[in-house]
C-alpha positions in Angstrom: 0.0 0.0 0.0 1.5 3.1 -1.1 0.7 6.6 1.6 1.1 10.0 -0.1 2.0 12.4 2.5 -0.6 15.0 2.0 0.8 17.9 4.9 3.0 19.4 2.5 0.4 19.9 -0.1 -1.6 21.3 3.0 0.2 23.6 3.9 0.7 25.0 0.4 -3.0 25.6 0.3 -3.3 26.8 3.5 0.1 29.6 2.1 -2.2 30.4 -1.0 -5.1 31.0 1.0 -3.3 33.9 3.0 -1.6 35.0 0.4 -4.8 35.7 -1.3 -6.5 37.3 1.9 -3.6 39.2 2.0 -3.9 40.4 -1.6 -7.7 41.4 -0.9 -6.6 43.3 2.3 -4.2 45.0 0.4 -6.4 45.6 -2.9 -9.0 46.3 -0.3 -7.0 48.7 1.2 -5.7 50.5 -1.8 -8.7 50.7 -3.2 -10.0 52.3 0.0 -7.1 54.4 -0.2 -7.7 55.6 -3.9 -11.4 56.2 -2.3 -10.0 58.6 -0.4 -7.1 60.1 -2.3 -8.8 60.7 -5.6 -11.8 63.5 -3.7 -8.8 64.9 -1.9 -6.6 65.6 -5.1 -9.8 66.6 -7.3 -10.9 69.2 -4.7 -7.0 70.4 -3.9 -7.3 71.0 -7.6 -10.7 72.5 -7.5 -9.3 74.6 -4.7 -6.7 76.1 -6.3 -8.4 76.8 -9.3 -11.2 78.9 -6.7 -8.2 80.8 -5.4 -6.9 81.6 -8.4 -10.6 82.8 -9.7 -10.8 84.7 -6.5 -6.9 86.6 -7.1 -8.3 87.3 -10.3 -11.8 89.0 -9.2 -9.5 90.9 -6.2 -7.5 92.3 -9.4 -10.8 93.2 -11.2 -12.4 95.0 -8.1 -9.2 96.8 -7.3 -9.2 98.3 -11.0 -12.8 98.9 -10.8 -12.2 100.9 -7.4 -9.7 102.8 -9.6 -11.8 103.8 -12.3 -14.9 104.7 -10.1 -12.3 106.6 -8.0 -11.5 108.5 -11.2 -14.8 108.6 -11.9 -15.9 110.7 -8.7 -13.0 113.0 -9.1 -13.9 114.2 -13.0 -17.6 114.3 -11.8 -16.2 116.6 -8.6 -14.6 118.6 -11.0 -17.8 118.7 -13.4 -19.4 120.1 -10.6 -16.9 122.6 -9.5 -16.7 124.1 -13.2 -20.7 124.5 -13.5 -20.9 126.0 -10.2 -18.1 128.8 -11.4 -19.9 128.7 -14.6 -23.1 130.1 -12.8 -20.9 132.3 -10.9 -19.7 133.6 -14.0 -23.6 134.2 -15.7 -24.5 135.2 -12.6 -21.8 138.4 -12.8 -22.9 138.9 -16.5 -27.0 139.0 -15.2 -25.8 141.4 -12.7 -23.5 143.5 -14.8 -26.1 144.2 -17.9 -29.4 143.4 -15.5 -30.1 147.2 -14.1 -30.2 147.9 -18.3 -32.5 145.2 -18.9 -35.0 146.5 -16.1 -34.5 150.4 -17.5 -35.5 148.5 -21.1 -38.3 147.0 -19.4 -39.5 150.1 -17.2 -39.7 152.2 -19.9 -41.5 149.4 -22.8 -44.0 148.9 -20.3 -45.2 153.0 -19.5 -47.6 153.4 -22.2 -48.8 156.8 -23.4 -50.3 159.7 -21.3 -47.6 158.3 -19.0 -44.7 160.0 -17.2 -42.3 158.8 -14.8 -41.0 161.0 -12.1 -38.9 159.1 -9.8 -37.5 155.1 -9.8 -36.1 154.4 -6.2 -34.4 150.4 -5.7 -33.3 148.6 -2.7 -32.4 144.9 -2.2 -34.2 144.3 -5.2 -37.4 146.0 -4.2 -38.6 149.0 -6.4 -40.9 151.9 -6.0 -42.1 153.5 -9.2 -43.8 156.9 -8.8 -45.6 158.5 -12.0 -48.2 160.6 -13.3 -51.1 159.6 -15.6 -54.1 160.3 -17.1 -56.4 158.2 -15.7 -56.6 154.8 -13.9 -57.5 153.4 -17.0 -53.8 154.1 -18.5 -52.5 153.2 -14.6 -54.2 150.3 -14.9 -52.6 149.6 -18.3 -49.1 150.0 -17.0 -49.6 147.6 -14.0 -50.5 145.2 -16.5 -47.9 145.4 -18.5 -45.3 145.8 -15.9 -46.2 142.5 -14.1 -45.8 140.7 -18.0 -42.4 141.3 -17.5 -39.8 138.9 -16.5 -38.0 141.8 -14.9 -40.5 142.5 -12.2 -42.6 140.6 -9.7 -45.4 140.7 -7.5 -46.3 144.3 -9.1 -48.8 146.3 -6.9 -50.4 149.3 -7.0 -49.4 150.9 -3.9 -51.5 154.7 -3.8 -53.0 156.2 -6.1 -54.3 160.0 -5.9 -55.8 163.1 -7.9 -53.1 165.7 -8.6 -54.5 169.2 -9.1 -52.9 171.2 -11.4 -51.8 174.6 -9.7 -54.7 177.5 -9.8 -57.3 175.0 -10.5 -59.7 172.8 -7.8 -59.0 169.3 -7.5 -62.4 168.3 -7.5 -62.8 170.1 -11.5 -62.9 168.0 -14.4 -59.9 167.2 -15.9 -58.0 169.3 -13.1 -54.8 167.3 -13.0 -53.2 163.7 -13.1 -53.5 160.8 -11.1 -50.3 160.3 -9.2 -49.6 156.9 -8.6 -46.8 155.2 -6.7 -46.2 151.3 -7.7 -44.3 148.9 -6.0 -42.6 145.8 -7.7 -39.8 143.4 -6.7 -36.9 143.1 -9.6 -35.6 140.3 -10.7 -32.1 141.3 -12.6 -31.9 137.7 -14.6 -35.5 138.5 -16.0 -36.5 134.5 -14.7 -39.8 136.4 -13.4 -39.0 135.7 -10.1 -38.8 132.0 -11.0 -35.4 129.4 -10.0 -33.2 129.2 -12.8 -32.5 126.5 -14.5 -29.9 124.0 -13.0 -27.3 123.2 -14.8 -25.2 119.8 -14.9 -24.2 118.8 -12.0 -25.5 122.3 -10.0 -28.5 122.4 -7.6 -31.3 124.4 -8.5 -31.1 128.1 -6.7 -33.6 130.8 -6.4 -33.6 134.1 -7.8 -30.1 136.1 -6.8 -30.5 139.7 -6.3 
């Protein structure tokens, strides 16, 4: 009878056994490992690329900062040269203004008219004539107020004037003396703002 001894062969199997658990561990384990390595490397990656998006947009809003910095200053400076713009009308109005109001004084008296005496202060005139009758008073008021050189015109007395030698109370004894009073605008805006202009905030009328 012939006996094999069989531990040998055993044993091998039993070696090839935990070889190949130990393969799987380690397969196991790398793979496990990849598991975890790959998501780490792809967001590193991921993260970088962010970082470098967000160096970029730092660059952007720094030059943006620039140019809206620039952007203040020429509108500053807009500003600046429309306000001495206005300045500079505003000397103009005043310079040839009294000689637009004479113009306008005198275009508005209508016939059987005379002035005796135009008296101004801080923009505020009194206007004293002689007329006819309230009818051409009346006339004058009127056409006064249409102009844009003078504002809330009102009559302020208004009187019979006896011509010397003769009673007041006789027909067609004298004038009617009249005293007006009218506020003057020298920019002839008729007492309205004038218009702003770039940049400038609307301001009343300047006397």
């Amino acid at each position: 009878m012939i006996r094999v001894n069989l531990l040998p062969l055993k044993e091998t199997q039993r070696a090839v056994g935990q070889r190949q658990q130990i393969s799987v561990a380690l397969l196991s384990l790398s793979v496990a490992l990849l598991l975890m390595v790959v998501p780490f490397v792809m967001q590193g990656r991921k993260l970088s690329q962010l970082d470098d998006r967000v160096a970029t947009l730092q660059q952007e809003i720094i030059q943006l900062n620039e140019q809206t910095k620039e952007a203040r200053d020429l509108d500053k400076k807009k500003k600046e040269l429309a306000a001495k713009l206005k300045v500079i009308d505003d000397l103009n109005q005043k310079r040839v203004g009294p000689l637009h109001v004479m113009e306008a004084l005198s275009t508005a008296a209508p016939e059987k008219l005379w002035l005796v005496e135009f008296a101004e202060s801080r923009a505020l005139a009194t206007i004293t004539g002689l007329a006819l009758d309230n009818q051409t008073i009346a006339t004058f008021l009127r056409q006064l107020g249409a102009s844009p050189y003078f504002v809330k015109v009102d009559l302020d007395e208004a009187a019979q004037q006896a011509q010397p030698n003769r009673p007041a109370e006789s027909p067609g004894s004298g004038f009617k003396r009249f005293i007006i009073k009218a506020g003057i605008d020298y920019f002839g805006h008729g007492g309205k703002p004038s218009a702003p202009t770039d940049g400038a905030a609307p301001e009343g009328p300047k006397k």
